[in-house]
C-alpha positions in Angstrom: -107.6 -221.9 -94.5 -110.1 -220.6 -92.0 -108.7 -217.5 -90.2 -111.4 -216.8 -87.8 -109.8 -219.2 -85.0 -108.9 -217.3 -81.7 -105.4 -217.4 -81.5 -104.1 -218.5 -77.9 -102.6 -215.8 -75.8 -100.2 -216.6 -73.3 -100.6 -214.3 -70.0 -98.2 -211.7 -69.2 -96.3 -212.2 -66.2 -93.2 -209.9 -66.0 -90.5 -211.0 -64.4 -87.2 -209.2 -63.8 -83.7 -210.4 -64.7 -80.7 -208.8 -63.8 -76.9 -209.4 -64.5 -74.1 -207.0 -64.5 -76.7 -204.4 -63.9 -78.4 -204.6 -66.7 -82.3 -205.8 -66.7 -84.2 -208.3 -69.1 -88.2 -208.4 -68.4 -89.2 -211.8 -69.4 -92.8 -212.1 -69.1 -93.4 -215.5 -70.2 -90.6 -216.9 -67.6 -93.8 -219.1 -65.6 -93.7 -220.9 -68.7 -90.7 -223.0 -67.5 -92.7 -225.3 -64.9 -94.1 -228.6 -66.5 -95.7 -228.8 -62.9 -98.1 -225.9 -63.9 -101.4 -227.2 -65.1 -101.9 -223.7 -66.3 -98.4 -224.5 -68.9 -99.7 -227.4 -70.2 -103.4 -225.8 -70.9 -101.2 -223.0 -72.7 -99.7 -226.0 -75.0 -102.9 -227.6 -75.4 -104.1 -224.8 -76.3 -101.7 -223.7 -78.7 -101.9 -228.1 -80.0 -105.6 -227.6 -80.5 -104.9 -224.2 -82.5 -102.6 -225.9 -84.8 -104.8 -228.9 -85.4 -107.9 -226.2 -86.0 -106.2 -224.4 -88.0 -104.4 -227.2 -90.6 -108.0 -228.9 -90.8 -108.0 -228.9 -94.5 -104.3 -230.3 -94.8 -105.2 -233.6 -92.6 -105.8 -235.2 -95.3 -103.1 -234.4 -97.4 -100.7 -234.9 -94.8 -102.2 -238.3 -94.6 -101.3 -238.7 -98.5 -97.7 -237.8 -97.8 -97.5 -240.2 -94.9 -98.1 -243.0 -96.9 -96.4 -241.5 -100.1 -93.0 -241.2 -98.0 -93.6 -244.7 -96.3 -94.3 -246.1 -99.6 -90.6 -245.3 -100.3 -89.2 -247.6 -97.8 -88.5 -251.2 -97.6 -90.7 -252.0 -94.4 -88.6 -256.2 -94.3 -85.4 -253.8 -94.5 -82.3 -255.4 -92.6 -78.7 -254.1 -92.2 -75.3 -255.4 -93.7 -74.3 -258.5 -91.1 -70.9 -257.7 -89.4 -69.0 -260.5 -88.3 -67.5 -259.5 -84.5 -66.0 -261.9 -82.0 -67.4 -265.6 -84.0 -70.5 -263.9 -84.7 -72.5 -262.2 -87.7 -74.7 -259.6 -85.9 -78.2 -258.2 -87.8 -80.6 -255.6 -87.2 -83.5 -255.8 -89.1 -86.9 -254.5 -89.3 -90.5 -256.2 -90.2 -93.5 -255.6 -92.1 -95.9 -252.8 -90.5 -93.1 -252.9 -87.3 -92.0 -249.7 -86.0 -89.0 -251.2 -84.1 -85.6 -253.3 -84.9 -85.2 -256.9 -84.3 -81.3 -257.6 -82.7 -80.0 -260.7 -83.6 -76.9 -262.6 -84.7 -75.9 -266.0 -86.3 -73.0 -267.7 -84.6 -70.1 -268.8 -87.7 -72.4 -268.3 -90.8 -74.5 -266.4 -92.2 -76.6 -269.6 -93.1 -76.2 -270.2 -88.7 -79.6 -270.5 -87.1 -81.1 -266.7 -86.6 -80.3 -266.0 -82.2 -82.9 -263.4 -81.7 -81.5 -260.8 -78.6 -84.4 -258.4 -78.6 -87.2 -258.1 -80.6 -88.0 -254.4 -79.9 -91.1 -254.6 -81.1 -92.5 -256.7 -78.2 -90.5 -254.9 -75.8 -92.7 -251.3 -77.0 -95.8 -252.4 -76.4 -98.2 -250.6 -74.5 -95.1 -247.6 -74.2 -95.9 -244.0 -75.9 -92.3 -243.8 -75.8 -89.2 -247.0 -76.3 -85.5 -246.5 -77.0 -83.3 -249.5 -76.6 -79.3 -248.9 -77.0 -76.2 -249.6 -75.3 -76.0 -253.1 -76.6 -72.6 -254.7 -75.3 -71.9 -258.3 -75.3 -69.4 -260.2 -72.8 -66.2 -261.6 -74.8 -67.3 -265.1 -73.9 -70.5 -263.9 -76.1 -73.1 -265.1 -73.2 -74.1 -262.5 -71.7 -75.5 -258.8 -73.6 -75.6 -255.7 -71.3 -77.9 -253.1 -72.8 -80.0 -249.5 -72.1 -84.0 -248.6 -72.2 -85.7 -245.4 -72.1 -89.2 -244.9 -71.9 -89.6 -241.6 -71.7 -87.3 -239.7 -74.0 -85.3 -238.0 -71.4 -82.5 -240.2 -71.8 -81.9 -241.7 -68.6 -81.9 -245.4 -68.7 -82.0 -248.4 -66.9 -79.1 -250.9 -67.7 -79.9 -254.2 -67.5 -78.3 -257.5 -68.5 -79.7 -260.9 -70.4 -78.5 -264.1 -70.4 -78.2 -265.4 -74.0 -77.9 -269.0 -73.2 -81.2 -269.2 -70.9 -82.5 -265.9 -72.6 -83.6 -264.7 -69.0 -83.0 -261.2 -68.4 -80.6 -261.5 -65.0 -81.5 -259.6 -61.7 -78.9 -257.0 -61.7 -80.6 -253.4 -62.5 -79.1 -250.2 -62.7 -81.2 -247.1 -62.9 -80.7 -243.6 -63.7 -77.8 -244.6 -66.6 -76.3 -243.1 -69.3 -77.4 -246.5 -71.3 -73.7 -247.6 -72.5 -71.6 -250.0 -71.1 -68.7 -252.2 -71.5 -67.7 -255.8 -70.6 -63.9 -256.5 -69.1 -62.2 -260.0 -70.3 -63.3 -261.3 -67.3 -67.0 -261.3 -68.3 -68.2 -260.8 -65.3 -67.3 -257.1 -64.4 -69.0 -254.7 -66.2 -68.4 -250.8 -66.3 -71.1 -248.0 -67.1 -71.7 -244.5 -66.9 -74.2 -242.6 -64.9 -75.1 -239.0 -65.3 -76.3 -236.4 -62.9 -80.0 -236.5 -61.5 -80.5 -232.6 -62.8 -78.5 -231.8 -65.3 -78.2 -235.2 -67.2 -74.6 -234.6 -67.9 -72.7 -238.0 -67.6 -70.3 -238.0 -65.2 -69.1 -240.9 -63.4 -68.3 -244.6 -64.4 -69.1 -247.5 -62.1 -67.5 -251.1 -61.8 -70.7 -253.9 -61.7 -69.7 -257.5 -60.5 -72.2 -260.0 -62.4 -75.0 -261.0 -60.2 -74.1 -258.4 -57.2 -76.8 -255.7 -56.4 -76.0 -252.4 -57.9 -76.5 -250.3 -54.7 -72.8 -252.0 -54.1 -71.2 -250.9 -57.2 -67.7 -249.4 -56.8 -67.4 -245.7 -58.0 -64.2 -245.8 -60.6 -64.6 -242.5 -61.6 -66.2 -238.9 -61.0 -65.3 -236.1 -63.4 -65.9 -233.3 -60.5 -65.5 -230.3 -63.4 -68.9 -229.8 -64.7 -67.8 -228.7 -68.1 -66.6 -232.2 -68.7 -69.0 -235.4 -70.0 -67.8 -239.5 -69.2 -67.9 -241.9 -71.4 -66.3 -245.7 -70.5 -65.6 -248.2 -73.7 -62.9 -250.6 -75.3 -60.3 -250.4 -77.4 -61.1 -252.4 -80.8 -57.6 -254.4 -79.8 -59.4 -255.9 -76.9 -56.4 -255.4 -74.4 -57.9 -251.7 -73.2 -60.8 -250.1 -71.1 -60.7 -246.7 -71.9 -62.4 -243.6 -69.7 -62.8 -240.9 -71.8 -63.1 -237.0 -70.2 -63.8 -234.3 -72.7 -65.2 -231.2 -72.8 -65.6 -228.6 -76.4 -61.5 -228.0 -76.1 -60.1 -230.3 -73.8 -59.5 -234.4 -73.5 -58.4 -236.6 -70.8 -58.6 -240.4 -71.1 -57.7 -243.2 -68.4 -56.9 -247.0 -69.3 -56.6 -250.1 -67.5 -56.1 -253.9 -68.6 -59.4 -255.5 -69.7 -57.9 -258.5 -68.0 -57.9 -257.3 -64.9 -60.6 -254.9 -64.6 -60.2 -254.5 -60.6 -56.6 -252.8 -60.8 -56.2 -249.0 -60.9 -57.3 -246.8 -64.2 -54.1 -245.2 -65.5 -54.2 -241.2 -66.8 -52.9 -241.8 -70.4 -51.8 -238.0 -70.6 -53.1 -235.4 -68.0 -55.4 -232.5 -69.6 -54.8 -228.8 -70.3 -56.7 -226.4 -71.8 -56.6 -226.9 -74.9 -55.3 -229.9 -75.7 -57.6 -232.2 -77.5 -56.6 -235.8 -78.4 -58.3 -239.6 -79.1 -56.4 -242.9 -78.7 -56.3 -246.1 -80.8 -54.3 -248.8 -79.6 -52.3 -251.5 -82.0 -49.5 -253.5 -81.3 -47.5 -252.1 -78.5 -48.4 -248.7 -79.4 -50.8 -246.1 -79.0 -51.9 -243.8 -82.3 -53.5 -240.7 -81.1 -55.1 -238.4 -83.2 -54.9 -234.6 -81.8 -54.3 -231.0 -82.3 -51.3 -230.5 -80.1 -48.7 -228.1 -81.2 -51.0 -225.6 -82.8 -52.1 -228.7 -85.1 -56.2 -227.0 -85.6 -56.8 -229.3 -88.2 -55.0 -232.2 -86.2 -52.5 -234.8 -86.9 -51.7 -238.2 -85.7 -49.0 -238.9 -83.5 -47.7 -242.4 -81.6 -46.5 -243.3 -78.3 -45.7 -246.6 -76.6 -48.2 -248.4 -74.3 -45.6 -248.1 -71.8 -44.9 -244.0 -72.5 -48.2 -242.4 -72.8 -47.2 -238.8 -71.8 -47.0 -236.1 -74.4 -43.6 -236.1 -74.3 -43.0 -239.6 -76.2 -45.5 -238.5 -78.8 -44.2 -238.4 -82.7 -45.4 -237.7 -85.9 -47.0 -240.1 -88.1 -48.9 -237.7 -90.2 -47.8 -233.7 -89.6 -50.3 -231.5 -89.4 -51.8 -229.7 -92.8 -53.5 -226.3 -93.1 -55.8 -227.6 -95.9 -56.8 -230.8 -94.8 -58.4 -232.1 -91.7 -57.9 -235.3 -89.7 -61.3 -236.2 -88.9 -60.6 -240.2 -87.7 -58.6 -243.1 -88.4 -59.5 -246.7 -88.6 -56.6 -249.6 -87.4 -56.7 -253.0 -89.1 -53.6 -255.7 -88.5 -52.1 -254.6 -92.0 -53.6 -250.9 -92.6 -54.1 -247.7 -91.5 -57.1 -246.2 -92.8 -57.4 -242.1 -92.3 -61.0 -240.2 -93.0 -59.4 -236.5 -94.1 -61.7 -234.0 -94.7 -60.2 -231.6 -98.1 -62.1 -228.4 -99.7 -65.3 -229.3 -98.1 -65.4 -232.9 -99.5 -64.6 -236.4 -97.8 -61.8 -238.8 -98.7 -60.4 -242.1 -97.3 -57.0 -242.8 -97.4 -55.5 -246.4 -97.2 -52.4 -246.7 -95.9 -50.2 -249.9 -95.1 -48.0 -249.9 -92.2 -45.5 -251.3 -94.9 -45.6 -248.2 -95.6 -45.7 -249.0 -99.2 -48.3 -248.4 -102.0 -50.5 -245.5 -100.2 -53.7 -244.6 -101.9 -57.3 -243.0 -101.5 -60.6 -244.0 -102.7 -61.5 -242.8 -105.4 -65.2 -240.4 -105.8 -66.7 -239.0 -108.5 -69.0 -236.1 -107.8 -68.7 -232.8 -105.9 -71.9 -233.5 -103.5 -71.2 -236.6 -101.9 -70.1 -237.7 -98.9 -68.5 -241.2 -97.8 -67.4 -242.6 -94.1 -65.7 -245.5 -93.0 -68.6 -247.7 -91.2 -68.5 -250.6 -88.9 -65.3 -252.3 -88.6 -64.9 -254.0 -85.7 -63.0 -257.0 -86.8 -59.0 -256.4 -86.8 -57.8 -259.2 -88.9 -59.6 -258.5 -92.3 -58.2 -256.8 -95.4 -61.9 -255.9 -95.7 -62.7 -251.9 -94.9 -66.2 -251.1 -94.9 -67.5 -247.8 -96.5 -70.6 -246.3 -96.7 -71.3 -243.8 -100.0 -74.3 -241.5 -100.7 -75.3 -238.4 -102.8 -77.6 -235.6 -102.8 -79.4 -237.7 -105.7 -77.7 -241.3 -105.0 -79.4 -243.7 -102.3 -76.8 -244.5 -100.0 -74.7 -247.8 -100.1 -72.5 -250.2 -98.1 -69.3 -251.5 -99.9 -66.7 -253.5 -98.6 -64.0 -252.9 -100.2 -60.6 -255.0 -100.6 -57.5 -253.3 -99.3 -54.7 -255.6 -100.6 -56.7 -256.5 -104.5 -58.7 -253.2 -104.4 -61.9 -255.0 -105.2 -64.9 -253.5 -103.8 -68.6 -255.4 -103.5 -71.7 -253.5 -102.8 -73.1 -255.3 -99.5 -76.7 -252.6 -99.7 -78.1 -250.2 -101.4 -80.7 -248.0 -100.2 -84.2 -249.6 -101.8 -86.9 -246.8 -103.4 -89.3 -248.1 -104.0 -92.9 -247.2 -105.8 -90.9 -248.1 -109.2 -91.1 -244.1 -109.7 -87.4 -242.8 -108.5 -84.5 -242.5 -111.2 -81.4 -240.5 -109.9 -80.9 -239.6 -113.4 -84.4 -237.4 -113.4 -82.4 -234.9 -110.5 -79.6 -232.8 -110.7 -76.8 -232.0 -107.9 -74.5 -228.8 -107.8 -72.2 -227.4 -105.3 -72.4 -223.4 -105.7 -70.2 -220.7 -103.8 -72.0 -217.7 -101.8 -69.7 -215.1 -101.0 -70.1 -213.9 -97.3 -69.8 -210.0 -96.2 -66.9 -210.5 -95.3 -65.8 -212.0 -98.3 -65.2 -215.9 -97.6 -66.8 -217.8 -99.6 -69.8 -220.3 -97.9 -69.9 -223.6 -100.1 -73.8 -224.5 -100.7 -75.1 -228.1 -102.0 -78.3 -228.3 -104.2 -80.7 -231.0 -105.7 -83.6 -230.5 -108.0 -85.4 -232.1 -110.6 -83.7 -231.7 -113.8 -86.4 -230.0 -116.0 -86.6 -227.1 -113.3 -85.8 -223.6 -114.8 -83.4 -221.3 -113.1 -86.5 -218.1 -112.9 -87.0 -217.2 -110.0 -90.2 -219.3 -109.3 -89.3 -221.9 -107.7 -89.6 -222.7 -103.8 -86.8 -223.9 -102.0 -85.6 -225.2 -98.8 -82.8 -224.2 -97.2 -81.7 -226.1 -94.2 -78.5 -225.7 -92.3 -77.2 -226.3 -88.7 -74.1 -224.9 -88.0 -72.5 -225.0 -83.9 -70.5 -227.8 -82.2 -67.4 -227.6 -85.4 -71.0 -230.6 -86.6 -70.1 -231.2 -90.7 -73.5 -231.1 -92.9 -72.4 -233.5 -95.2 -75.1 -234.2 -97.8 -77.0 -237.0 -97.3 -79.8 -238.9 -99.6 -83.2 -238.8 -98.3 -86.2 -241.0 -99.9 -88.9 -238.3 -97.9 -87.1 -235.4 -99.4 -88.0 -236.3 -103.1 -91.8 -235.8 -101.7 -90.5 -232.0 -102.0 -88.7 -232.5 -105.1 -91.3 -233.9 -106.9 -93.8 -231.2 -106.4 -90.9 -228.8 -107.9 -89.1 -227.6 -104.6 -85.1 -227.9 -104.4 -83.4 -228.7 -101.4 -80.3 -226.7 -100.4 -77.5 -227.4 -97.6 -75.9 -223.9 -96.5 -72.4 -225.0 -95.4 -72.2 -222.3 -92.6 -69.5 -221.6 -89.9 -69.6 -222.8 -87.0 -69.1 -226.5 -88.3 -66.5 -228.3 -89.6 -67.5 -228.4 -93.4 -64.1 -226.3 -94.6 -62.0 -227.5 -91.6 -61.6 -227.3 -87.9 -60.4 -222.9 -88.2 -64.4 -223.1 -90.1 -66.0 -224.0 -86.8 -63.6 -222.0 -84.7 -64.7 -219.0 -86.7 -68.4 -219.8 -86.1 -68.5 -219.7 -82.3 -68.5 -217.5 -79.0 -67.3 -213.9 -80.0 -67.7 -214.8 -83.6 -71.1 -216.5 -83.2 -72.8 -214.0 -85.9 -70.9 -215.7 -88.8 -73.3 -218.0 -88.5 -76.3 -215.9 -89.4 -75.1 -214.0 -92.0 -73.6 -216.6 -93.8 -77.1 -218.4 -93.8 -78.6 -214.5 -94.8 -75.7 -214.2 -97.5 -76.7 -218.2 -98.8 -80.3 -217.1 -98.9 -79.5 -213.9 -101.0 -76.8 -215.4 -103.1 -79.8 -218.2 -104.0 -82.1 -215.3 -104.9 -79.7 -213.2 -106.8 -79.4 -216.4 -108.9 -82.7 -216.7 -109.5 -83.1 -220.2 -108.3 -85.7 -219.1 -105.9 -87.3 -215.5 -104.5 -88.4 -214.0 -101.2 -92.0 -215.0 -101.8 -90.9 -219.2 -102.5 -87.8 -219.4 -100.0 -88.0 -221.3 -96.7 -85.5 -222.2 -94.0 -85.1 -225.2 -91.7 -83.6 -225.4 -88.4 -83.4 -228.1 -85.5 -81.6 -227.5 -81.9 -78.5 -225.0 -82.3 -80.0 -224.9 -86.2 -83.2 -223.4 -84.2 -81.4 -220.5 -82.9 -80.3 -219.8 -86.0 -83.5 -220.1 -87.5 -84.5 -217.8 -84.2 -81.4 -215.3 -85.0 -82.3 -214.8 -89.4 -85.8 -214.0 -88.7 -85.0 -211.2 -86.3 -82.3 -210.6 -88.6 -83.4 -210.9 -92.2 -87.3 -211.7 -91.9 -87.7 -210.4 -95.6 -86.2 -213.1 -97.0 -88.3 -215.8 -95.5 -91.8 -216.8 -97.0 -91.8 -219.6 -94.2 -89.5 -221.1 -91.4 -89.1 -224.7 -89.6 -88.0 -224.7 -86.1 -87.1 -227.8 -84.3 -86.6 -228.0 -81.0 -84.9 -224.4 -81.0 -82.5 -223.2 -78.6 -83.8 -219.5 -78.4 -83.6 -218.1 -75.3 -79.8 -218.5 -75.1 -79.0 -215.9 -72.0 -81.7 -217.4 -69.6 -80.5 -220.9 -70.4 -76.5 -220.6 -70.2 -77.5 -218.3 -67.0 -79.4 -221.2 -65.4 -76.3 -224.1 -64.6 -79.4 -227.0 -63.4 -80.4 -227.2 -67.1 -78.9 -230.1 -68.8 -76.0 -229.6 -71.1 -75.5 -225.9 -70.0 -72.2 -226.0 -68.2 -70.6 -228.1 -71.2 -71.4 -225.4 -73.4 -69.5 -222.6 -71.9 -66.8 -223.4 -74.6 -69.5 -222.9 -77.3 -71.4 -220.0 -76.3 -69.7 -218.3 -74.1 -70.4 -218.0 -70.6 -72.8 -215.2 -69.8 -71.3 -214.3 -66.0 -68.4 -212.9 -67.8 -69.7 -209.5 -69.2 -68.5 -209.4 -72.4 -70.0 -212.9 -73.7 -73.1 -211.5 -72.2 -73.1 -208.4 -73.9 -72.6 -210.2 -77.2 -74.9 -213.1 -76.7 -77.6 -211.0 -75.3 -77.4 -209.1 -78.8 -78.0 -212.4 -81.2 -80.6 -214.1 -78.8 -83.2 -214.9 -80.7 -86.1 -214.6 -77.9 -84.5 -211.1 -76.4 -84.5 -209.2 -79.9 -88.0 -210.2 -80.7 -89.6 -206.7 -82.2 -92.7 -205.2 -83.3 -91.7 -206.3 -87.3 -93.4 -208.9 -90.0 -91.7 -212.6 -89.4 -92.4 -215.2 -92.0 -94.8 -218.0 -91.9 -93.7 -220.2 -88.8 -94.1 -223.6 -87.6 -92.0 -224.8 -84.6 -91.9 -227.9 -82.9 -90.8 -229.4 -79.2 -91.2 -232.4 -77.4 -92.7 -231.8 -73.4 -90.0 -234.2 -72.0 -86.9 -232.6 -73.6 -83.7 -232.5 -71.7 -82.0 -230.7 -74.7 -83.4 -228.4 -75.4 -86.5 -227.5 -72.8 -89.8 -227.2 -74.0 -90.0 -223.6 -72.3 -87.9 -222.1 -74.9 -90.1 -222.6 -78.1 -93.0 -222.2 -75.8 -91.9 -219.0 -74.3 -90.3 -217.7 -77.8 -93.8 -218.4 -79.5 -95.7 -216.3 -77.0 -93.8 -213.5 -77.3 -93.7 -213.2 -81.1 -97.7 -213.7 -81.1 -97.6 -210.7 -78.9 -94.8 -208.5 -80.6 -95.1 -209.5 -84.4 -97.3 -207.2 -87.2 -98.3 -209.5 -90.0 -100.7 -211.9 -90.7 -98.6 -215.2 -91.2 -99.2 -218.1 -89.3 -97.1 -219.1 -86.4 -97.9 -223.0 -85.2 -96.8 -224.5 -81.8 -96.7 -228.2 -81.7 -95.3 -229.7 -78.4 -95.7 -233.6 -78.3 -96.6 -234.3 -75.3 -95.0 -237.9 -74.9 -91.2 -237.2 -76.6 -88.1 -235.5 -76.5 -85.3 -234.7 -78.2 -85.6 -236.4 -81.0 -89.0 -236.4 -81.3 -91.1 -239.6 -81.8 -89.6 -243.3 -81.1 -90.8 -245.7 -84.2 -89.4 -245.5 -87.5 -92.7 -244.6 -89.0 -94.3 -242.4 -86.2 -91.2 -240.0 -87.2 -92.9 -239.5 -90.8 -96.2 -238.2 -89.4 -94.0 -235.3 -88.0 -92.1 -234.6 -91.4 -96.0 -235.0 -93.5 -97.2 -232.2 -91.0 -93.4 -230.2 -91.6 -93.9 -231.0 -95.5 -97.5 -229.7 -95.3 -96.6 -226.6 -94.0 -94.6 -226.0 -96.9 -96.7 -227.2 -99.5 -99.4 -225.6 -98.2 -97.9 -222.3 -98.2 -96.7 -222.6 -102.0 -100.7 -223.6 -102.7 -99.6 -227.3 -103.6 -102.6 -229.6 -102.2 -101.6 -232.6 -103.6 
């Protein structure tokens, strides 16, 4: 690898920030203004470095493109679910980066009704996101969402399914979702603010009306709240959900008569979370009131929504927690969340003959999937390992009889589960609580030392990792890596008190429970300093940010993803998107003593003149999540502040956001250059 490339500097400019009196110089702050054409020479710049610099890995990163594409069935389609008289598909093509939508009215041997063939609707765009798909109860008409920049604002637009036109009505600047009334001509959808994105009012449509003349339902004026609008799987409900990190509000009306006035289901108060289901006359609403962290589920009459009329269906239990429940005519299925591990229990409202599911191994993780359809003894289930492809099974509720609908295809004719090995091992934290971590390797790998590993983790928003089977990731394992999840605080993993112990005052947890993983892993010689790398995306980037400040010893080479770094300037600035929601999170920084302590983790503001690891970090230009300034900004200052040798990579795509590239196989071409990275450093080349 040719070192003798000039690495870009960004230029000083210092500005100065103060807040309860205290000063921050941030010299990079001009990189904040996409308008600039001197910011985007600085991320051309820092493009072309990278792409001078991994020269010699083109080539293999073209290998593990098609190696990891290879892997997946390209004429792949999904398990049909029947909603409403219809069974509706998504599939995908041969050599097509984008779903077909269809659906086959009765039968699954019913003529194919194509609603959009993505595909043909990408064309000519760097950029395509379709979603939002709603379709009117009288099945004519599909409401739906397209982005074509990555920003997430949509347009909503609707298309007639018997002419196949796509109407007049246009709605722009949209969240994307909608939802049809009984009527099926009123349609309600949510639209977010110009600046900060955050969603915050629901609109009533009338079916062939302009939408300049829609009628404003709803405006959540607190800006730590987001909007959402849907329908209750009964039919009878629309529902407006309010929420923000600790409080819920919803607001229900009649789908069949979608013009009278939304009803507050219970008013909010700090504090009180809660989510509805309604069945039969009654509402089931899963929430943590009295003190119930882990939550419970309690009911209440249509008639008497008010916390008052709310009892106990399922207490509250300090081991277990109530993650969601699922209502069919003659079940009630609960997803429970016990040491760590998932488990589905079927209950019938007879209230006879309880049981769960059963599941074999201790790094697995199973959810309830789409069940849209009320009057079915049928529950779908979705099942998947560290090692074991992930499957769909519908399963029988009354004869217990289950049928595998999918399995996830590998193919190349190489991958045997039986060739890797899974374990769930126990690092013990400083301050003693122990930080569950799940692992996969290949079997013949010796516990010496030697071996490199990646250790990826998120870890904010109470977000469970739940292991998960990836077809790319044995393009690591095969070349003699193993692939660890660090269970950290600050998600949900161990329970709802495991994310409240990861957050705002407590925030640190997080780190040094990845740091105490990372030297648990070493101490038992399943990898060393020299062969261990971390992974990060988002909130996962500001802990990747926070460990190398932190720890950097530990670290032969981190992955950064769209990293939230500079966390004091953001939460400070209230036009960013997202920032106001997150108060709850974070902390918010006018307040002196979240300041103080999130001003001491930052990853950008405790920067120092030390060796960091081997770096590469990623953003997207048109981000609204995270802003592209932050990596941008964080990057410059390291290359100005850190003493070692190791590379440190920028790459900004210029077209995405958030989540990076749109088609399914554009995504790979960003995990071959992440994969080469690694590889690279360990001195694999092929």
């Amino acid at each position: 690898m040719s070192k003798n490339i000039p690495t870009p500097v960004a230029k000083i400019i210092p500005k100065t920030l103060v807040q309860h009196g205290q000063e921050r110089i941030d010299n990079y702050y001009w990189l904040n203004d996409r308008e600039n054409p001197e910011v985007i020479d600085y991320l051309n710049q820092e493009n072309a470095y990278y792409e001078a610099m991994t020269a010699e890995t083109k080539e293999f990163q073209k290998e593990l493109y098609e190696e990891m594409k290879a892997r997946i069935k390209e004429d792949d389609e999904s398990v049909p679910y029947l909603y409403n008289g219809y069974y509706y598909i998504t599939r995908f093509e041969t050599g097509k980066g984008y779903p077909i939508y269809s659906r086959k009215k009765g039968s699954l041997d019913a003529k194919e009704e194509i609603l959009f063939n993505c595909n043909e609707l990408a064309e000519g765009e760097s950029y395509f996101k379709l979603g939002g798909l709603s379709v009117s109860t009288d099945n004519r008409f599909v409401s739906f969402g397209l982005d074509t920049i990555g920003r997430r604002i949509y347009t909503v637009q609707i298309k007639d399914l018997e002419t196949g036109e796509i109407l007049g009505d246009k709605i722009e600047n949209a969240t994307g979702s909608s939802v049809w009334a009984n009527d099926n001509k009123t349609l309600f959808y949510t639209k977010q603010d110009e600046v900060t994105l955050r969603s915050d009012k629901v609109f009533k449509h009338k079916l062939g009306t302009n939408s300049d003349d829609d009628i404003l339902v709803f405006f959540e004026k607190d800006d730590t709240f987001d909007v959402s609008v849907g329908k209750e799987k009964s039919k009878k409900y629309i529902v407006i959900g309010s929420g923000s990190t600790l409080t819920s509000e919803y607001r229900i009306v009649n789908a069949d008569t979608p013009d009278a006035e939304f009803k507050v289901f219970q008013p909010r108060f700090r504090g009180l979370e809660y989510g509805i289901s309604h069945f039969g006359d009654s509402f089931y609403i899963l929430t943590n009131k009295d003190k119930a962290t882990n939550f419970k589920l309690m009911k209440t009459p249509e008639t008497a929504t008010a916390k008052e009329n709310w009892k106990d269906i399922i207490p509250h239990r300090a081991d277990v927690l109530l993650e969601d429940i699922e209502i069919f005519r003659d079940f009630l299925v609960v997803d429970e969340r016990a040491n760590g591990l998932n488990h589905i229990r079927i209950m019938p409202w007879s209230g006879e003959g309880e049981y769960y599911l059963p599941f074999g191994s201790e790094t697995y993780s199973a959810s309830t999937t789409t069940n849209v359809d009320f009057d079915t003894d049928i529950l779908r289930y979705s099942y998947q390992s560290l090692a074991t492809p992930g499957s769909v099974i519908d399963f029988n509720m009354k004869t217990k009889e289950k049928e595998v609908k999918k399995e996830q295809h590998v193919l190349g004719g190489k991958f045997d589960k039986n060739n890797y090995v899974e374990e769930r091992v126990w690092a013990t934290a400083k301050d003693g609580v122990k930080i569950p971590i799940s692992l996969v390797h290949r079997k013949e790998l010796k516990k010496d030392g030697d071996n490199p590993l990646l250790q990826y983790a998120y870890g904010s928003y109470g977000v469970t990792m739940d292991t998960y089977f990836s077809s790319t990731r044995l393009s690591l394992l095969d070349r003699g890596f193993i692939f660890a999840i660090a269970h950290i605080r600050g998600g949900e993993d161990l329970g709802r008190q495991w994310y409240e112990d990861g957050k705002l005052l407590k925030k640190k947890n997080t780190f040094t429970d990845f740091i105490d993983c990372s030297t648990f892993l070493i101490a038992e010689k399943y990898t060393s300093a020299k062969h261990l790398y971390a992974e990060g995306g988002s909130a996962g980037g500001l802990l990747m940010g926070a460990i190398i400040n932190m720890a950097p010893e530990l670290y032969n080479g981190i992955i950064a993803q769209v990293p939230f770094v500079d966390v004091i300037t953001t939460m400070l600035d209230d036009t960013i998107p997202l920032t106001t929601g997150e108060y709850d999170e974070w902390g918010n920084p006018q307040e002196k003593e979240s300041y103080d302590y999130m001003v001491s983790y930052s990853p950008y503001d405790n920067i120092k003149a030390q060796k960091y690891p081997n770096m590469y970090v990623s953003t997207g230009l048109h981000d609204s999540q995270v802003q592209y300034w932050e990596p941008a900004k964080w990057v410059a200052k390291l290359r100005n502040q850190k003493i070692d040798a190791n590379v440190l990579y920028l790459n900004t795509n210029m077209d995405a956001g958030h989540g990076g590239a749109s088609g399914r196989f554009e995504a790979l071409k960003e995990l071959a250059q992440e994969f080469s990275f690694l590889l690279d450093l360990e001195n694999i080349k092929k």
